[in-house]
N, CA, C and O atoms as a GROMACS GRO file, in nm:
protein
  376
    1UNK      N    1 -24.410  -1.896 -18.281
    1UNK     CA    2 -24.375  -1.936 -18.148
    1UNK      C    3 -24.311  -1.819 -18.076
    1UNK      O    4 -24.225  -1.748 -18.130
    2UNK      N    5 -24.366  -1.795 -17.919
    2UNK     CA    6 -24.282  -1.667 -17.884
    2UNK      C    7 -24.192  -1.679 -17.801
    2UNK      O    8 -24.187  -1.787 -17.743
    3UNK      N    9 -24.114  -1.597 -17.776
    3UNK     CA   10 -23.945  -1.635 -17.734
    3UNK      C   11 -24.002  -1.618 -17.580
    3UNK      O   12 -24.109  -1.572 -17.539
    4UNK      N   13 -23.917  -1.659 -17.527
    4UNK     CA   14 -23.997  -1.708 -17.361
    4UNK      C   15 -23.913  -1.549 -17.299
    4UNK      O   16 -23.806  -1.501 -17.337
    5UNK      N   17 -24.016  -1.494 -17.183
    5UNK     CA   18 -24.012  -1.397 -17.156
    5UNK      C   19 -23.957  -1.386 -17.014
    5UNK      O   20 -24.032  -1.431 -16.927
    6UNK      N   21 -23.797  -1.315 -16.958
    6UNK     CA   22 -23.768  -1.333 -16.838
    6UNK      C   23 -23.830  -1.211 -16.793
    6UNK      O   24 -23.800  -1.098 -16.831
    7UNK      N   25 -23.905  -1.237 -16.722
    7UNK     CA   26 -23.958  -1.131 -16.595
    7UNK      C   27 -23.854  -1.036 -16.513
    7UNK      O   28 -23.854  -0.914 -16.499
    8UNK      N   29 -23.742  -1.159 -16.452
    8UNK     CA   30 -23.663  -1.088 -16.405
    8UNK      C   31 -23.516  -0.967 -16.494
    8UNK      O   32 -23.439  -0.888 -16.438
    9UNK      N   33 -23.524  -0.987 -16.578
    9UNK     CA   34 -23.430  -0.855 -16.638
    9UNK      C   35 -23.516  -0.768 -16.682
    9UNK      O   36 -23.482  -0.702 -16.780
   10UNK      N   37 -23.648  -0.744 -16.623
   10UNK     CA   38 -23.722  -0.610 -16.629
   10UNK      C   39 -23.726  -0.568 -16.487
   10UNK      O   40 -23.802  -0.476 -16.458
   11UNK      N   41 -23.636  -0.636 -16.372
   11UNK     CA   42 -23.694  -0.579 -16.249
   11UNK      C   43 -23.564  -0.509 -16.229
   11UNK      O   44 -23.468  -0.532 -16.302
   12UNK      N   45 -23.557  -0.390 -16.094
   12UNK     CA   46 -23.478  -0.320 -16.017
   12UNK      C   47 -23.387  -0.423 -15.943
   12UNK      O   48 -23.438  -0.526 -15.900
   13UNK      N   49 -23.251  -0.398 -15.927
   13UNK     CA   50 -23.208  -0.500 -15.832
   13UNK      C   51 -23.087  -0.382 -15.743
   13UNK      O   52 -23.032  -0.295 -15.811
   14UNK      N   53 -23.058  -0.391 -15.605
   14UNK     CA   54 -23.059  -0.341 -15.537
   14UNK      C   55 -22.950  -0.397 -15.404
   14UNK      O   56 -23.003  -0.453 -15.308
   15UNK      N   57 -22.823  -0.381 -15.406
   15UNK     CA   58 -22.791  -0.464 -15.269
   15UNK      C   59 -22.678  -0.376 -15.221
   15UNK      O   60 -22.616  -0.279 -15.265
   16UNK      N   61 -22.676  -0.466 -15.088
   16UNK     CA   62 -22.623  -0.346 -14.932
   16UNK      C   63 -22.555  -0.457 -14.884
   16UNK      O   64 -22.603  -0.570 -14.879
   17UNK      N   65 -22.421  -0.417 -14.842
   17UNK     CA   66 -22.307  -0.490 -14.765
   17UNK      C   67 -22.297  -0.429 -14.628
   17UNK      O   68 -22.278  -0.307 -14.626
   18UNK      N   69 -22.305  -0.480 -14.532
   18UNK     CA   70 -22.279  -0.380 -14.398
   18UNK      C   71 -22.190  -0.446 -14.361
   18UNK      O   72 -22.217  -0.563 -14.334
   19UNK      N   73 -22.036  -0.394 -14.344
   19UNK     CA   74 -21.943  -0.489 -14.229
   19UNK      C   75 -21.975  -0.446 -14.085
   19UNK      O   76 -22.021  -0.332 -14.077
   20UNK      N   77 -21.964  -0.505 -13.984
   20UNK     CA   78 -21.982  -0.526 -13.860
   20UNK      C   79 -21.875  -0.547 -13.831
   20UNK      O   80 -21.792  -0.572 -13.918
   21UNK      N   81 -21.829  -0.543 -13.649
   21UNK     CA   82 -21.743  -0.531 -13.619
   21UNK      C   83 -21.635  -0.689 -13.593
   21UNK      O   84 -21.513  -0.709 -13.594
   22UNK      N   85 -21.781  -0.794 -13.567
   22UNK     CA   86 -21.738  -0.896 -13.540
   22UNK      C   87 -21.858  -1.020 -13.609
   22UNK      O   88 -21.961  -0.952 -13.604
   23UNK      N   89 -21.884  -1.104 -13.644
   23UNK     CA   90 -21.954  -1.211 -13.733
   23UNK      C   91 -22.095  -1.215 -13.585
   23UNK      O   92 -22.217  -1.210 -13.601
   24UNK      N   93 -22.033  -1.224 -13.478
   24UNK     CA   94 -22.156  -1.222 -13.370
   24UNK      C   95 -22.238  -1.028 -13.366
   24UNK      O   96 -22.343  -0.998 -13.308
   25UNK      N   97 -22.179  -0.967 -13.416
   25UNK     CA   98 -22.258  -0.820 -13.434
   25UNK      C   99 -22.372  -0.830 -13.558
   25UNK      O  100 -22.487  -0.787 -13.558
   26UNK      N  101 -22.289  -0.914 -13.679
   26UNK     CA  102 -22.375  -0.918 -13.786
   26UNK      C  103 -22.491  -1.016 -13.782
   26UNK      O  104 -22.595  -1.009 -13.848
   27UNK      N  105 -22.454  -1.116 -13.690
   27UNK     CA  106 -22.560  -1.216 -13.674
   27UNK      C  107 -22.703  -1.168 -13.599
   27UNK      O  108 -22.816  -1.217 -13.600
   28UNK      N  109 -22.637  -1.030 -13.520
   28UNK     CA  110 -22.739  -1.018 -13.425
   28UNK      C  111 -22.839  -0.894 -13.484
   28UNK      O  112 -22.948  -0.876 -13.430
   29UNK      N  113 -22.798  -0.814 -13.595
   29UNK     CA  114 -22.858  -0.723 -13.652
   29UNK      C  115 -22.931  -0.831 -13.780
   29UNK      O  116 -23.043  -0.801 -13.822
   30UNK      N  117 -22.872  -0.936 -13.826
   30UNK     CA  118 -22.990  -1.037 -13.904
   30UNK      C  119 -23.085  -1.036 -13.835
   30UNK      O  120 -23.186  -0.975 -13.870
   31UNK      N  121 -23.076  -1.123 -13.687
   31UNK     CA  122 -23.214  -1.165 -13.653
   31UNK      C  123 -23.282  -1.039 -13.608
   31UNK      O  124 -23.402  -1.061 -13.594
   32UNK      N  125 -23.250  -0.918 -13.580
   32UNK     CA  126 -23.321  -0.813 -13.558
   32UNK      C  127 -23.412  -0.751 -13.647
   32UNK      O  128 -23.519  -0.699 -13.613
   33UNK      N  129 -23.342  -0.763 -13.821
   33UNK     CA  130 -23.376  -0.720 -13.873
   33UNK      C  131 -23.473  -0.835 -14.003
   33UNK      O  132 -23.542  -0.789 -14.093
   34UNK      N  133 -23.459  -0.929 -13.986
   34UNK     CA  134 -23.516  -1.001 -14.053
   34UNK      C  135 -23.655  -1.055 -14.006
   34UNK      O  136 -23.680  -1.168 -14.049
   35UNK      N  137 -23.749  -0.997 -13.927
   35UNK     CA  138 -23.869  -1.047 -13.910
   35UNK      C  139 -23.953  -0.949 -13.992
   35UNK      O  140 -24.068  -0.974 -14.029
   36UNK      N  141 -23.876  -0.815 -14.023
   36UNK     CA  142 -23.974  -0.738 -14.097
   36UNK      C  143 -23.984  -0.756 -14.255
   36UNK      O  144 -23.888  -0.738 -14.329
   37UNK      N  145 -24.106  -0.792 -14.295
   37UNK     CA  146 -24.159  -0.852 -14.399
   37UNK      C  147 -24.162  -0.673 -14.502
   37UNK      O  148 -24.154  -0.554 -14.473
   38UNK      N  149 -24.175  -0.732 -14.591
   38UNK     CA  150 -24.210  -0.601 -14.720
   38UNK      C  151 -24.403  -0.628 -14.680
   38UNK      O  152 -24.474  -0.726 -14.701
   39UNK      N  153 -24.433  -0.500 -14.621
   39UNK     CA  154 -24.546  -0.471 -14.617
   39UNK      C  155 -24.662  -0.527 -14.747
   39UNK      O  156 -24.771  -0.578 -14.720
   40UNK      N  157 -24.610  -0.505 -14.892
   40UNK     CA  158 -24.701  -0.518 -14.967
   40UNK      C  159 -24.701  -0.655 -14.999
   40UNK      O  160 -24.606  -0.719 -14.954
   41UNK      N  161 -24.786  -0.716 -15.067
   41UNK     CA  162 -24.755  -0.877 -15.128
   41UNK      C  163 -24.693  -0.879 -15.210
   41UNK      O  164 -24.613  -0.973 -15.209
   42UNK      N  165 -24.686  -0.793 -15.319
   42UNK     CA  166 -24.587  -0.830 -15.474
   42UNK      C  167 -24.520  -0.668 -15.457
   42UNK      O  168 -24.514  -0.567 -15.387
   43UNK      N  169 -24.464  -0.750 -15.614
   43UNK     CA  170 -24.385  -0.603 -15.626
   43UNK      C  171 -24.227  -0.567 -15.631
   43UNK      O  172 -24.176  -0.511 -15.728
   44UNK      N  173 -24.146  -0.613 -15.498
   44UNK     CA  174 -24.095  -0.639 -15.433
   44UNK      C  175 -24.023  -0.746 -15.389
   44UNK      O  176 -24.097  -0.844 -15.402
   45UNK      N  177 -23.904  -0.785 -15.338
   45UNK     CA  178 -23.873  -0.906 -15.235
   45UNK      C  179 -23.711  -0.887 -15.176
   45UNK      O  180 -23.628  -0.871 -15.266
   46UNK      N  181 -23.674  -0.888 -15.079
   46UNK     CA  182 -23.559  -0.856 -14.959
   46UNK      C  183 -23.530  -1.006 -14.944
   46UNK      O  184 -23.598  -1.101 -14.906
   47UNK      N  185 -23.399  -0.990 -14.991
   47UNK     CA  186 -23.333  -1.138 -14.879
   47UNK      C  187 -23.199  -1.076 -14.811
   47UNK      O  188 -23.130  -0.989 -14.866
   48UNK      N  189 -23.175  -1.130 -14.692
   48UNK     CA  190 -23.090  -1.079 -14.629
   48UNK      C  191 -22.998  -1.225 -14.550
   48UNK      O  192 -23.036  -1.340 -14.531
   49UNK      N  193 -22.880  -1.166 -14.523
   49UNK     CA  194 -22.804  -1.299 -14.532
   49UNK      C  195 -22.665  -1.298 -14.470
   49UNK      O  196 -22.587  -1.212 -14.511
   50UNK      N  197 -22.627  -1.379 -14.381
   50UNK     CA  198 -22.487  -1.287 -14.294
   50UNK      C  199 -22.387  -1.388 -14.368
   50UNK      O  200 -22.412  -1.507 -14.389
   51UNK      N  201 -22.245  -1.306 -14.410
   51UNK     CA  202 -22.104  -1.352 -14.450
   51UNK      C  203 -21.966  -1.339 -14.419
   51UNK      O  204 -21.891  -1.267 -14.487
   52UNK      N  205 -21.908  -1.439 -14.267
   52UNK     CA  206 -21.852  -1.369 -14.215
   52UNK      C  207 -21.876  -1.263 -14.083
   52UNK      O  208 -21.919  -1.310 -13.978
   53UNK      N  209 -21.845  -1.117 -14.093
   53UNK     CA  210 -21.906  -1.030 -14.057
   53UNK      C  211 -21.947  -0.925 -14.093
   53UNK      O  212 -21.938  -0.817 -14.036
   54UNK      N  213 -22.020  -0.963 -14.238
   54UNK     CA  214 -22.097  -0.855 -14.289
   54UNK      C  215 -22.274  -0.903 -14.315
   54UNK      O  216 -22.299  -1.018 -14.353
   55UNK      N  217 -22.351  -0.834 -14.298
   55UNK     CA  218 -22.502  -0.840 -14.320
   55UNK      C  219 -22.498  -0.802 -14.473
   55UNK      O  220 -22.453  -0.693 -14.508
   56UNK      N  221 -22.546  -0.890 -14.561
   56UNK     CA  222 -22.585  -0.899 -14.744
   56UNK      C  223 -22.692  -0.847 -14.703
   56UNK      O  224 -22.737  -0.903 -14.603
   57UNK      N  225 -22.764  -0.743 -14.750
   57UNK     CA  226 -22.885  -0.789 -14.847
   57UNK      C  227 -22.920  -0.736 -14.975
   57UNK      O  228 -22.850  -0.659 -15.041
   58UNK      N  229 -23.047  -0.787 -15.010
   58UNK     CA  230 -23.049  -0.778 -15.166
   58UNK      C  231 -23.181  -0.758 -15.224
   58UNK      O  232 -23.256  -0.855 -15.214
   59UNK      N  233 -23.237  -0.630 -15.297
   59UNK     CA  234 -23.378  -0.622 -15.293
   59UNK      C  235 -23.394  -0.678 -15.472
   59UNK      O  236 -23.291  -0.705 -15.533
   60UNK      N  237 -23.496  -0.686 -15.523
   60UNK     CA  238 -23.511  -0.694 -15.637
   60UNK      C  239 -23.705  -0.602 -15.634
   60UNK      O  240 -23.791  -0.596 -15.546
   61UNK      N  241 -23.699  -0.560 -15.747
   61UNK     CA  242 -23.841  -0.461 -15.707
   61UNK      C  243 -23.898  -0.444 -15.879
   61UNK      O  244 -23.819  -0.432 -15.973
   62UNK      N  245 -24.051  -0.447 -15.892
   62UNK     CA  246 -24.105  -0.403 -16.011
   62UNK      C  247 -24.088  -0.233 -16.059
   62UNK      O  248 -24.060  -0.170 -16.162
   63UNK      N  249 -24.119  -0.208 -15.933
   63UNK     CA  250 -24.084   0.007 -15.990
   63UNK      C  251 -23.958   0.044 -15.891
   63UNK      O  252 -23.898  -0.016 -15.802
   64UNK      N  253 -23.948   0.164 -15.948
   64UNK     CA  254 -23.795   0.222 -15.890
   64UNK      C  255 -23.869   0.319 -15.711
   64UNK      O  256 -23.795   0.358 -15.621
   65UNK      N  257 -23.989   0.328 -15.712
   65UNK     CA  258 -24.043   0.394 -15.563
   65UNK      C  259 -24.080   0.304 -15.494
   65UNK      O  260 -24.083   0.340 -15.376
   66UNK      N  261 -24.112   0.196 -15.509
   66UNK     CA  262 -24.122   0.090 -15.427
   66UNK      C  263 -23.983   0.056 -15.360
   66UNK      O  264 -23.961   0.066 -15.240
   67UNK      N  265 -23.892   0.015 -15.457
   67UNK     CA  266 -23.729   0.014 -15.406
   67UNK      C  267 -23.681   0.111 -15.326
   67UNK      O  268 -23.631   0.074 -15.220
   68UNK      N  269 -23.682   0.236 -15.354
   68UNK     CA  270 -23.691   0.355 -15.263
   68UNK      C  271 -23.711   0.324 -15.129
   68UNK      O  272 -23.628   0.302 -15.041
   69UNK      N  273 -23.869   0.325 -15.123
   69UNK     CA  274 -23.935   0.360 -14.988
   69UNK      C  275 -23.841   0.161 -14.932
   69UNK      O  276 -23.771   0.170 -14.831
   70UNK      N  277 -23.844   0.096 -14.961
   70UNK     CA  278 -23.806  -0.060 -14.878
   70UNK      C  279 -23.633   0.029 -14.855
   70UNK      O  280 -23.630   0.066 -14.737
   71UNK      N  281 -23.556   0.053 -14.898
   71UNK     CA  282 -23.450   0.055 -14.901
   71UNK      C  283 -23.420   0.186 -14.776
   71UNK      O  284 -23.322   0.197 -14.703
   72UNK      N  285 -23.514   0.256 -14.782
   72UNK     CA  286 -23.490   0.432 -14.713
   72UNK      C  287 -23.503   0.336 -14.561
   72UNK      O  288 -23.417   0.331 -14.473
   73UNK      N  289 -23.672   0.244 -14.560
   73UNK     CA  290 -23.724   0.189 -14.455
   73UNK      C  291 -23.603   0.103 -14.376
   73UNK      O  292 -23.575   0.129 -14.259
   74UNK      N  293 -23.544   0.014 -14.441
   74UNK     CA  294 -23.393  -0.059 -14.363
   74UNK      C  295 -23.369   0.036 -14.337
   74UNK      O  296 -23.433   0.088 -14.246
   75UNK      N  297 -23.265   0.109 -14.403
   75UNK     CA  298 -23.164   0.219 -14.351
   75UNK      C  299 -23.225   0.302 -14.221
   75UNK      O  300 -23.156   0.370 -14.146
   76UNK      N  301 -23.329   0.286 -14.214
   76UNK     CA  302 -23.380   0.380 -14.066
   76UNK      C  303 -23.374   0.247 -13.992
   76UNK      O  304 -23.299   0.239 -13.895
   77UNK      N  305 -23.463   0.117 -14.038
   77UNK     CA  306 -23.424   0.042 -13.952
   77UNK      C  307 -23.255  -0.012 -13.860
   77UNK      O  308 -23.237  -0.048 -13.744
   78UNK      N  309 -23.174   0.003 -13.958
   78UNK     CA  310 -23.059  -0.032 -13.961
   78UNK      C  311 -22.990   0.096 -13.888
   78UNK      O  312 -22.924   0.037 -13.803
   79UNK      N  313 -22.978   0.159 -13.879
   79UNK     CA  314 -22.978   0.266 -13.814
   79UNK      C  315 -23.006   0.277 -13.624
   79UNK      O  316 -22.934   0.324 -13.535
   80UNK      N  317 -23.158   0.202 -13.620
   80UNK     CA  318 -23.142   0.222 -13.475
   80UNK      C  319 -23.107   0.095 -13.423
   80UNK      O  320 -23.079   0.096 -13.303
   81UNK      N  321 -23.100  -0.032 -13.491
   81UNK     CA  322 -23.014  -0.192 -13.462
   81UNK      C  323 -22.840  -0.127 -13.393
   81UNK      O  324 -22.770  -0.169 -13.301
   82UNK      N  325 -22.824  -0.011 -13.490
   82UNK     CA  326 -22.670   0.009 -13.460
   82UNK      C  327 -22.668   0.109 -13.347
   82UNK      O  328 -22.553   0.133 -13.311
   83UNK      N  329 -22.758   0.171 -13.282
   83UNK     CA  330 -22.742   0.252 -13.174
   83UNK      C  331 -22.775   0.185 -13.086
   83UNK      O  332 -22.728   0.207 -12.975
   84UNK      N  333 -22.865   0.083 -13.104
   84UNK     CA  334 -22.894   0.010 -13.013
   84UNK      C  335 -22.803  -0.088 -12.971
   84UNK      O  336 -22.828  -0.149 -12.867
   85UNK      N  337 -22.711  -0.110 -13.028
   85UNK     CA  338 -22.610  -0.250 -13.028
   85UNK      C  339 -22.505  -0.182 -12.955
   85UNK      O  340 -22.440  -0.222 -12.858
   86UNK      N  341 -22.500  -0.067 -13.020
   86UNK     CA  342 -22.397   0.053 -12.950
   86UNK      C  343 -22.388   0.103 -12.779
   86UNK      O  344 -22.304   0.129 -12.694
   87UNK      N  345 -22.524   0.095 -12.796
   87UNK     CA  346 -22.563   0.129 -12.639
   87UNK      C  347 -22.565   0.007 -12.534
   87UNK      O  348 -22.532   0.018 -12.416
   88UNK      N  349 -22.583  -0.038 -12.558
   88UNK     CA  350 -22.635  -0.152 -12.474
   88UNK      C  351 -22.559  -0.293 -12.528
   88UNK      O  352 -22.585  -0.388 -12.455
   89UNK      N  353 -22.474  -0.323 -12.636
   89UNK     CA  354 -22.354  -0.390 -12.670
   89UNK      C  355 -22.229  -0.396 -12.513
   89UNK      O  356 -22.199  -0.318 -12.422
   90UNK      N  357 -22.189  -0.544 -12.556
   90UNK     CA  358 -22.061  -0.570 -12.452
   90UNK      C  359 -21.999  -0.439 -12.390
   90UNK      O  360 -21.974  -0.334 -12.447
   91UNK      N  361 -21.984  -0.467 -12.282
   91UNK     CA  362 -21.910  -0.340 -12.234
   91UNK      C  363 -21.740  -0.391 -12.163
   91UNK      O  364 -21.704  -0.460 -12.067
   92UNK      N  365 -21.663  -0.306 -12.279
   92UNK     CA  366 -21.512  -0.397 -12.297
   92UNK      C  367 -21.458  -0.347 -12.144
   92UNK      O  368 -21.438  -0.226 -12.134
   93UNK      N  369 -21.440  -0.404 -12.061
   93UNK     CA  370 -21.354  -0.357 -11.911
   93UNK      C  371 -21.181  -0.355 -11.967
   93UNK      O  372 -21.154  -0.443 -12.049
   94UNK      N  373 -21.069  -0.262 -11.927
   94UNK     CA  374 -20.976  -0.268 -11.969
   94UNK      C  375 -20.900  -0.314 -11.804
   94UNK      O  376 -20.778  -0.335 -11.796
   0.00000   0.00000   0.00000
């Protein structure tokens, strides 16, 4: 009889905390950033998830270049969410 085989403690696992400034900053870089799908079908899988005011997410991946390239790809994404939020974000009147 063979011992049952977890798939998942052979995969990559992978996760990113972003604090934000306020729970409505992190909410708004979720929905920005959560329509983009992992290009390939397998392989792979991103969940992303707001706590507070920080953006979770969390990759899990079959190879270590697949994880790479998804992880490099946020960070550019994530990147222009925050210049963009920056720029064009509330403008505080004193």
């Amino acid at each position: 009889m063979a011992a049952p085989c977890n798939e998942d403690a052979h995969k990559l696992k992978f996760s990113l905390l972003v604090p934000f400034p306020s729970a409505r900053e992190a909410g708004i870089a979720l929905q920005s950033l959560s329509p983009d799908r992992e290009p390939r079908k397998g392989g792979i899988s991103k969940e992303l998830s707001v706590a507070g005011n920080a953006l979770s997410v969390k990759w899990t991946a079959d190879e270590a270049r697949i994880l790479r390239v998804s992880v490099g790809s946020f960070l550019d994404h994530l990147a222009l969410v925050l210049e963009t939020m920056e720029e064009f974000g509330p403008q505080v009147t004193l």
